[in-house]
C-alpha positions in Angstrom: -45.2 57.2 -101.4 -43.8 57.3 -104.8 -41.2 54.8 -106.3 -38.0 57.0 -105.9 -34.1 56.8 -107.3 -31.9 56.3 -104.4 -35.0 54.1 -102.4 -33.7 52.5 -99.9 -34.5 48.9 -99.2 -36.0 47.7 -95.4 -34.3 45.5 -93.8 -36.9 42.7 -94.3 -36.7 43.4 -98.1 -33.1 42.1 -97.9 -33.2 39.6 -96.3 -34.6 38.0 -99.6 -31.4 38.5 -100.8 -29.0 37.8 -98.2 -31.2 34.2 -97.9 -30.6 33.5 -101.8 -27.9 30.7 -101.7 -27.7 27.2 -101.7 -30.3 26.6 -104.4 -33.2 29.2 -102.3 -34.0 31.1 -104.7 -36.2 34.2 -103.8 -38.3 35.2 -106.6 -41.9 35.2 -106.4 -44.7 35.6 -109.5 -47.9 34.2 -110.9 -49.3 31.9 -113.7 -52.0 34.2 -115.4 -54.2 32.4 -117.7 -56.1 34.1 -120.2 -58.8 32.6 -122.7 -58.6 33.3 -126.9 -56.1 33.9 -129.4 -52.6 34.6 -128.2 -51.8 38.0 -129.3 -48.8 38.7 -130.9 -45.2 39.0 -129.5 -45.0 42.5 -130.6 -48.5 43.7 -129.5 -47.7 42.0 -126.2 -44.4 44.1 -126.0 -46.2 47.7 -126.8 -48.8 47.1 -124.5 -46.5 46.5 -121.7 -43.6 49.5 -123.0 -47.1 51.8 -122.9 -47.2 50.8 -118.7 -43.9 50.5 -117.8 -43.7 54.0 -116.6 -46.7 53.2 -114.3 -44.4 51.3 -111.6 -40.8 53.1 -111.7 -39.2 50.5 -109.5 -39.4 48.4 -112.8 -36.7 50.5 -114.5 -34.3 50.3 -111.4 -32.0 48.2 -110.3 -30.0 47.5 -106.7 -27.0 49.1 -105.7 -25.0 48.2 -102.7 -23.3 50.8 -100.8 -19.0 50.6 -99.7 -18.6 47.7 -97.0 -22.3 46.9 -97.5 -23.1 49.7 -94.7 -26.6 49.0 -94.3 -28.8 48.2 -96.7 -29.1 48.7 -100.8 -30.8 51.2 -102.8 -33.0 51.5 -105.9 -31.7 53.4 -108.2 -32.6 54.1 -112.3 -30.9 51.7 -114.5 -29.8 54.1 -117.3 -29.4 50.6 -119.3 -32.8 49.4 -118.9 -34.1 47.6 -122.2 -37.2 46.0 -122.0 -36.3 43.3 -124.0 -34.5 41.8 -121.1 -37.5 42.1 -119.2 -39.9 40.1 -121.9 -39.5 36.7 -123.4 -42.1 34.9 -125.7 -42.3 31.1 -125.7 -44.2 28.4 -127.5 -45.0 24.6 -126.1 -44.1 22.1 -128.5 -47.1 20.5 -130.1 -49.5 19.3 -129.3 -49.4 22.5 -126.5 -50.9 19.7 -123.6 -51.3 21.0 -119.7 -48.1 18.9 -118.8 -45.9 20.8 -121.3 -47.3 23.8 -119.9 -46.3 22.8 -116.2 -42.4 21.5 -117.3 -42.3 25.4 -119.2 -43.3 27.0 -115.8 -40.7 24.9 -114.0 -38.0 25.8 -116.5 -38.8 29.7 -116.3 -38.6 29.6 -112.6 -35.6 27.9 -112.2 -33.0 30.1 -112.7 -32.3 33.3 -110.6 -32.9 36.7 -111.3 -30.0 38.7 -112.5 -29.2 41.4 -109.9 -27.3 43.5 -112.5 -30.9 44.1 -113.8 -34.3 45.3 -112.7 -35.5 42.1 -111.1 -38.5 41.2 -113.0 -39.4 39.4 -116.5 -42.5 38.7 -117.9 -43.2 35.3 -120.4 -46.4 34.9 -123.2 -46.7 31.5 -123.7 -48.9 30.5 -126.7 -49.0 27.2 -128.7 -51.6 25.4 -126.3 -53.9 22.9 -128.0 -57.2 24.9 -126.9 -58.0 28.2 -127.4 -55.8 30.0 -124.7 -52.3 31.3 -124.2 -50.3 32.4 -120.4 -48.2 34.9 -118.7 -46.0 33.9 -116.5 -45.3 36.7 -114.0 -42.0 36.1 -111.9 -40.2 39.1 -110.0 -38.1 39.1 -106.6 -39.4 38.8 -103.3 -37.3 42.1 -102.8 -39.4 44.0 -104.8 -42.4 43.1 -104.0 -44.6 40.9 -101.9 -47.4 39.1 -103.3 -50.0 41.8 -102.6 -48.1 44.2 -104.4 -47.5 42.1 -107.1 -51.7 41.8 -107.4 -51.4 45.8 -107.6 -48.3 45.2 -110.6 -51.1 42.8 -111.8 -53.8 45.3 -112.0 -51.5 48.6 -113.7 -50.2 46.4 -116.2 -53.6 44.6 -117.0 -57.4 46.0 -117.9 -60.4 45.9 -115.8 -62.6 46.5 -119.5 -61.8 44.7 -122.5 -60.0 46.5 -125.2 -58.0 44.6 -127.6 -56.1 47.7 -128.9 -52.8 48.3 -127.6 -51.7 51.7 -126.3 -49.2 53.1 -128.8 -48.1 55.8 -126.2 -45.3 55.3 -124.8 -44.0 58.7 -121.9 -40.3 59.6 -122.2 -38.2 58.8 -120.0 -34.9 60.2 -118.2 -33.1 58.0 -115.8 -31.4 59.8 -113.0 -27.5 59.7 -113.2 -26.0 56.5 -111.2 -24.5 57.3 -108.2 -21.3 57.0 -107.6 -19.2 54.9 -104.6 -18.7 57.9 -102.8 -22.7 59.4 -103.2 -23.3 55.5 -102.2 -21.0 56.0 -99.0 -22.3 59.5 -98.3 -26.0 58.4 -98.4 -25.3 55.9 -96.3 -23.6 58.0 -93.5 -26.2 60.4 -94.1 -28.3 57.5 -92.9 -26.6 56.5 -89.3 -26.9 60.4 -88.7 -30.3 59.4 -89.2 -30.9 56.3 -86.9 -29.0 58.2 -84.3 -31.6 61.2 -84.7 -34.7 58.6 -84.8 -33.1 57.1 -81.6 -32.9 60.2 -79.8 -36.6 61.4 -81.0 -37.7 58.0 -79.7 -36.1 58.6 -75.9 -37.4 61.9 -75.7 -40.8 60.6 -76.6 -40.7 57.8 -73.8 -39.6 60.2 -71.9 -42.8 62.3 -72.1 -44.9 59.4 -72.6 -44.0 56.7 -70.7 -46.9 54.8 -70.0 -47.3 54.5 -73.7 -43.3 53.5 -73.8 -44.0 50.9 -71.2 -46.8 49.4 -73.3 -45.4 49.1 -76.3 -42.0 47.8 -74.7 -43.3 45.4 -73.0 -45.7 43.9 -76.1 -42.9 43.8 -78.2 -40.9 42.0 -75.3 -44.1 39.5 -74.8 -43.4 39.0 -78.6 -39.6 38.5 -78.7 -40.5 35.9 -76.2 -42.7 34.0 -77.4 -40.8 33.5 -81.0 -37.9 33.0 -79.0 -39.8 30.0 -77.1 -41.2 28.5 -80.6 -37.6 28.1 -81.1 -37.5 25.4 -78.6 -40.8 23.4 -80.4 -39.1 22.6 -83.6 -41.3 21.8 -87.1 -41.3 18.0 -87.4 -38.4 16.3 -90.1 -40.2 15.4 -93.1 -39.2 14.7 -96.7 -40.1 18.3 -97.5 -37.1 19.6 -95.7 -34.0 18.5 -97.8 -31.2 19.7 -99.3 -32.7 21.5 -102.6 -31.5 21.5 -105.9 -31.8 24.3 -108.7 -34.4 23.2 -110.7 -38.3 23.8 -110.5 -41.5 22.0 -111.2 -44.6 23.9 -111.1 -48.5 23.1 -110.7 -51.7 24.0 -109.4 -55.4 23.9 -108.9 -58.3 26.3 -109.0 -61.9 26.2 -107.1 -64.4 28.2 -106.8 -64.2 30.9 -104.3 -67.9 30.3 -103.4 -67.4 26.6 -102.6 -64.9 28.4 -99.6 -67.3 30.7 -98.5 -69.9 27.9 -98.2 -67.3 25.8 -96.1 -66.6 29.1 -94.2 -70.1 29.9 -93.1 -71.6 26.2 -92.8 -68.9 25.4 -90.5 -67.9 28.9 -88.7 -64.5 29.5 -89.6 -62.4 31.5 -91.6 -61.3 31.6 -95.6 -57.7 30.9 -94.7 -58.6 28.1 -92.0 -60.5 26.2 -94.4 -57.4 26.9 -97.2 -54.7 25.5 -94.0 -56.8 22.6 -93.6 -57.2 22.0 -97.3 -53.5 22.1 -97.4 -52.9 19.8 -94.6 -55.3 17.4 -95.8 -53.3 17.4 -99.0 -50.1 17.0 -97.2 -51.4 14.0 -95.2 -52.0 12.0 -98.3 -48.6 13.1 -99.9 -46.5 11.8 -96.3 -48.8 8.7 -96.6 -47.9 7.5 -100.1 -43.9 7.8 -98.9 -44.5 5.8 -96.0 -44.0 8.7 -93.7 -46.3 8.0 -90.0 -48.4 11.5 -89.6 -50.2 10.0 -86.1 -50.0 13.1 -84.1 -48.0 15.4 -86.0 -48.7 18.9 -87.4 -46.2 20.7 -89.8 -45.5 24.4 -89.3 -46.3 26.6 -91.9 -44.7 30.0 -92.8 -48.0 31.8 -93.4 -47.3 35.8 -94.4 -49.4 38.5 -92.9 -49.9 41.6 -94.3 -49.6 44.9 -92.6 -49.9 46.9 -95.9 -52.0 49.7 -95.0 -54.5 51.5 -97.8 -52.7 54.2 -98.2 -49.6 52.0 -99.2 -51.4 49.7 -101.8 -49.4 50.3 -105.3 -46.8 50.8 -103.3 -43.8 48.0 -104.1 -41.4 46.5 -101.4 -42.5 44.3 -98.7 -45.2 45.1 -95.7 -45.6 41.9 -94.1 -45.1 40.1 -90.5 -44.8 36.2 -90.5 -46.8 33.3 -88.1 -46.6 29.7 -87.4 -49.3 28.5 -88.7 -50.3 24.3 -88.0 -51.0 21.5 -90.3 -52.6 19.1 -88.5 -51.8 15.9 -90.4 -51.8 13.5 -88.2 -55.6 13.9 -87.9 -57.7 12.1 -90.3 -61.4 13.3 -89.8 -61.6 16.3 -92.1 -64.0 18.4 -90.0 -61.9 18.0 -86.6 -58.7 18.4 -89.0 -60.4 21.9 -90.1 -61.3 22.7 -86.4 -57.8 22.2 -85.1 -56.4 24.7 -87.5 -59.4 27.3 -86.3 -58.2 27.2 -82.5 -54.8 27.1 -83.4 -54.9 30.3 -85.4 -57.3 31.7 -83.3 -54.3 31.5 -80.5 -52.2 32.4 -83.2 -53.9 35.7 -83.6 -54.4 36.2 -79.9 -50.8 35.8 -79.3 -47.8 38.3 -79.3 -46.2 36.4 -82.2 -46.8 38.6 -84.7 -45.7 41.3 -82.8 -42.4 39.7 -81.9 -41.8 39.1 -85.4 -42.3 42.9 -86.6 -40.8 43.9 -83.3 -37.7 42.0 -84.5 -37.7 43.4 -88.3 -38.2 47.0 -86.7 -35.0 46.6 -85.0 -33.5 45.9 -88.1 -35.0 48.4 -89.8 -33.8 51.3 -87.0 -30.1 49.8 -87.3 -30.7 49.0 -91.2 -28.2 52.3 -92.3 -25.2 50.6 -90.0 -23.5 47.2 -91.1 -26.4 45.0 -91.2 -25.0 42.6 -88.0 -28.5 41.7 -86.9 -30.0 40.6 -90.4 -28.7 38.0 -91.4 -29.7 35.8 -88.2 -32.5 37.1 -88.1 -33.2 36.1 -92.3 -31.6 32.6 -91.5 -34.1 32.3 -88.3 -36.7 34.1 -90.1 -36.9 31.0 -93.0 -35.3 27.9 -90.8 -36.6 24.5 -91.4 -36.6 24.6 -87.5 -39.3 26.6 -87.5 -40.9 25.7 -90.6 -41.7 23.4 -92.6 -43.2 25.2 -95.9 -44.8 28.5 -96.9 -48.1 28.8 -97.3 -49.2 32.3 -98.1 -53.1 33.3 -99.0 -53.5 36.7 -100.3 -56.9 38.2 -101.7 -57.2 39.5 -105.5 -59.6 41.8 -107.0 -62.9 39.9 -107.6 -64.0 41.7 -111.3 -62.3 40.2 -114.2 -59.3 41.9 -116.0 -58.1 41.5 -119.9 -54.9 41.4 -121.7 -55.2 43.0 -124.9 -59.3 42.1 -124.9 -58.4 38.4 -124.0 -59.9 37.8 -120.5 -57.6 36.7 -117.8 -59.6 33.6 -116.7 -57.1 31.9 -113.7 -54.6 33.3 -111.6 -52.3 31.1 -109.7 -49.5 32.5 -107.6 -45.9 31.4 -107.2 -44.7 31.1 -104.1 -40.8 30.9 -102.7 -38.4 28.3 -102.0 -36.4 28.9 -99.2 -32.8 26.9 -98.1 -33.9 23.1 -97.3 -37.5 23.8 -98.0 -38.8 21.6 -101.2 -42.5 22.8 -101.1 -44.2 26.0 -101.0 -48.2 26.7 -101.7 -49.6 30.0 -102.8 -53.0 31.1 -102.8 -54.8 34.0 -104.2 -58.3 34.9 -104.9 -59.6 35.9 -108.7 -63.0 37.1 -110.1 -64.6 34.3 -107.9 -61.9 31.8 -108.0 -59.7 30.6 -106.0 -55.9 29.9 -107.5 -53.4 27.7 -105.7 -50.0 27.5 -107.0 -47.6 24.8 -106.2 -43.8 24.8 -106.3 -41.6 22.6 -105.7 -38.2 21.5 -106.0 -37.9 19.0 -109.1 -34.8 16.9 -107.8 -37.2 16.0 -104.5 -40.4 16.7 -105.6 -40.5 15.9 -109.2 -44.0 15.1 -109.8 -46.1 17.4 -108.2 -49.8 16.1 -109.9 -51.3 13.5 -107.0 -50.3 16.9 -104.5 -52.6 18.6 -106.8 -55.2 15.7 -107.0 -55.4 15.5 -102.9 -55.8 19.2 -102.5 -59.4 18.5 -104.6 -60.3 15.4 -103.0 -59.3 17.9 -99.2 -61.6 20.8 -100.4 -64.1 17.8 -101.4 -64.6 16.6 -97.9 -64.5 19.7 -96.6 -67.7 21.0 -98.7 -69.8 17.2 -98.4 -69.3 18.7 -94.5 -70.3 22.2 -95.0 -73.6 20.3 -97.3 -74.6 18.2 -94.3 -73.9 20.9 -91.8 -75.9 23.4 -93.4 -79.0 21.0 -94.0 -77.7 20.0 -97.2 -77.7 16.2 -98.2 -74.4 14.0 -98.8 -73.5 13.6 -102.4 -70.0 12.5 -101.3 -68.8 9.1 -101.4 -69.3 8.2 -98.2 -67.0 10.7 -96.8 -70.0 12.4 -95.2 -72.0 9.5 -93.6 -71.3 10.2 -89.8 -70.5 13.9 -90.1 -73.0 15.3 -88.9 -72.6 14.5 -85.1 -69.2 15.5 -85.6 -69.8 18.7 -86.8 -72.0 19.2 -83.3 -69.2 17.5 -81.1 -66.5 20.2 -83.1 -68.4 23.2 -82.4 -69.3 22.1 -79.0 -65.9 21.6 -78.2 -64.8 24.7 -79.6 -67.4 26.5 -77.7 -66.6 25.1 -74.2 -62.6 26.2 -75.2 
């Protein structure tokens, strides 16, 4: 589907708006890395005026209809200067990795102006090495973070050519509407949801086997979110009043370290990345004196239901699970293997399904006062639920170029969300494996030993894929009696 004026947003797409306040501020990006001389300012601002036209939604802005009646629109911003889009900044020598990490944190700390197309873009040069950065930041309205990989790949090469387009197509921005077109749209649009209603009785009514079915899934699903309700995350130091500011950091592997981990061990990508993240976490509770015996965190982990035909496409396709932490267990391998069954139950539940169920709703009542969204955005992102976001997304795996300079690391940035101080995004690059770590800098002000226990989790994790797989222990001892609990793991798992 093409990026159209007079779009109109889902109802899970706003709630990224109606859940920016107190300090959560919903915009979303990456930290692109890319080796060689920085090109210039200018040559950086023709290359990306040559793509611009590529994604149209970056030339629009949000407009609300009369009484908020349902949800916003897209429509062309006849003002659009991409100047306002594109900033250029330089680290104060000598250009060291820490600078680099307070810039980040300063570029993400202020929100997105909704008078404006909600993205920017930021070259950063001035690094002591031979390097320079993009730093990618957009709202979560726009786009979720697999659609910001497709923004990634339209405005970035897959060949190197260190030329800049000098074409740049003309454009014509369609006339804003006005408050009563806005008004008119959007009773345009109840006539609508009355019409889908009707469409959808008459259908159960022909098919109602197939009504029964999908009713009574989607009830299965309403009930079992409604019942995680009841099991509330556990109160850690990561779910605090935030503040406005940012601090930003992060840590790249190799993506065939995973897949070793993965197949030595029998488990998934994204278990291995949970338990990586938990084992992380444990440490970080630990140095605050916090007791993790027994617990596991929740995790907000993202799921997409993007469908091919819909990659390119902006806007958000995704459904949302609970996804544990086990950090109250210490043993890496049975750490690893508690996040396995507890995602495989995950998967095999109606959880999903009660959370798109729910979003549906909204979406089929989206063009009348939106009464049902914003509970279900405040439930949707409650520290009662969750603890953090953790969100894994997979990138393309060839390398791309900016202006013939390779991009060499990608790491993603995730979202903070009312009383959550921590989130961890994780994307896959040419090989690599990016995690991105935001936080909030009031609470969480030095994010470096949460970077430094992410390596020593992954670590572990590969000595026990090593051992597992025949290998021998070049560890530091983590390894030594792994082996026999590697067996007792899978036997276990086996027998559930």
């Amino acid at each position: 589907m093409a990026q159209r004026h007079m779009d109109r947003l889902t109802s899970f797409d706003t709630s990224f708006l109606t859940n920016e306040k107190s300090n959560g501020h919903m915009a979303i990006g990456a930290v692109l890395v890319c080796g060689g001389a920085p090109p210039s300012p200018e040559d950086f601002e023709t290359h990306i005026r040559s793509r611009v036209h590529l994604l149209p939604r970056l030339r629009q802005r949000l407009a609300f209809p009369p009484l908020r009646l349902g949800t916003p629109f897209w429509i062309d911003d006849p003002e659009f200067d991409l100047h306002n889009h594109l900033r250029h900044a330089t680290l104060p020598s000598p250009g060291e990795e820490a600078q680099f990490h307070a810039l980040v944190g300063d570029v993400l700390s202020p929100p997105l102006d909704r008078s404006r197309p909600l993205w920017e873009l930021v070259l950063v040069d001035g690094f002591a090495d031979d390097r320079f950065a993009v730093v990618y930041k957009t709202h979560h309205a726009m786009a979720d973070g697999f659609s910001a990989v497709d923004i990634g790949a339209l405005l970035f090469d897959p060949e190197s050519n260190p030329v800049p387009s000098r074409e740049e197509q003309q454009w014509a921005p369609q006339p804003s509407p006005s408050s009563a077109a806005l008004l008119g749209r959007a009773v345009l649009g109840i006539w609508g949801t009355a019409r889908r209603i009707g469409r959808w009785l008459l259908g159960a009514a022909r098919r109602p086997a197939r009504a029964r079915k999908r009713a009574a899934d989607g009830l299965a699903g309403l009930w079992e979110v409604t019942w995680a309700l009841t099991k509330p995350a556990p109160k850690v130091p990561l779910n605090v009043e935030i503040g406005p500011r940012r601090a930003f950091s992060w840590a790249g592997f190799a993506l065939s370290d995973f897949k070793l981990i993965k197949n030595a061990l029998g488990v998934t990508v994204n278990d291995v990345i949970l338990a990586a993240t938990a084992g992380a976490l444990r440490r970080w509770l630990e140095d605050r004196e916090v007791a993790t015996e027994g617990m596991e965190l929740k995790a907000l982990v993202p799921v997409s239901i993007r469908t091919v035909n819909e990659q390119g496409e902006l806007g958000n396709r995704l459904t949302a699970m609970r996804g544990p932490l086990p950090v109250g267990i210490a043993d890496p391998v049975e750490r690893l293997y508690a996040v396995h069954a507890g995602m495989d139950a995950l998967k095999d539940s109606k959880q999903p399904l009660g959370a798109e169920a729910i979003w549906g709703l909204n979406d089929w009542f989206r063009d009348f006062a939106p009464v049902l969204l914003g509970p279900t955005a405040a439930i949707n992102f409650s520290t009662r639920l969750f603890n953090l976001l953790v969100t894994n997304f997979p990138g393309p795996q060839i390398p791309f170029y900016l202006l013939g300079r390779e991009v060499e690391g990608v790491f993603p940035i995730g979202f903070l969300a009312r009383r959550h101080g921590l989130a961890i995004a994780i994307v896959s690059y040419n090989g690599k494996v990016g995690f991105g770590i935001l936080a909030d800098r009031d609470s969480i002000p030095d994010l470096e030993p949460l970077a430094d226990y992410l390596r020593e989790a992954v670590e572990e994790l590969l000595a026990a894929a090593r051992i597992a797989s025949g290998g021998k222990d070049d560890g530091d001892g983590v390894a030594g009696d792994i082996r026999p609990r590697f067996a007792r793991e899978r036997e276990r798992l086996g027998d559930a």
